[in-house]
N, C-alpha and C positions, 0 to 999 in steps of 0.2 A: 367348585365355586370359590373365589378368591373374592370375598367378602372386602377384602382391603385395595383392591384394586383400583384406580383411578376413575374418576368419571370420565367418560370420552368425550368432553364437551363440545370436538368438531362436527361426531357424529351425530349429537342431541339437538344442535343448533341447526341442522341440514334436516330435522324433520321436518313433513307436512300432514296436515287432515290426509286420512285414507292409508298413512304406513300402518303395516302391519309391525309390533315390536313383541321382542319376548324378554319379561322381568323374571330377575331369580325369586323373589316373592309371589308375583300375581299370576304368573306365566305369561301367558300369548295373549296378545290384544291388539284392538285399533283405536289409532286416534283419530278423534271425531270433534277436536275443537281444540284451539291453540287461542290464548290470551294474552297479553303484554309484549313487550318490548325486551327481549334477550339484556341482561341477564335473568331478568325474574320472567320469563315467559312460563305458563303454566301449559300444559299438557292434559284435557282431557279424555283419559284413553278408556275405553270397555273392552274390558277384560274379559274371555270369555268365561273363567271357571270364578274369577273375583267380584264380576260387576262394573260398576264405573267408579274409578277413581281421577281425579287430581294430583298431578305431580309436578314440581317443581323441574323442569328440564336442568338444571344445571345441577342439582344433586340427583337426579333418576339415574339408575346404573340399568342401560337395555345392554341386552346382547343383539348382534347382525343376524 
């Protein structure tokens, strides 16, 4: 895990409702609801083992 690593903000911004994503915190989930306008667009994703969270897409670090 590279902690320090970039945000891949091409690939955060190219999500939609129904991706499947995997955080190094929450693990595996979907999103089920996108809010705003890029750059503050929010992410709400359920998480399967976290629950539902909110995430700010331009600082969320998913992996492919």
């Amino acid at each position: 895990q590279n902690v320090s690593a970039a945000v891949d903000t091409d690939y955060n911004r190219s999500l939609k409702i129904g991706d499947i994503i995997m955080h190094d915190k929450f693990g595996k989930g979907e999103i089920t609801n996108l809010e705003g306008v890029w750059p503050e667009t929010k992410a709400h994703i359920l998480f399967h083992a976290a629950g539902m969270k909110s995430l700010l897409l331009k600082f969320a670090r998913f992996n492919k």
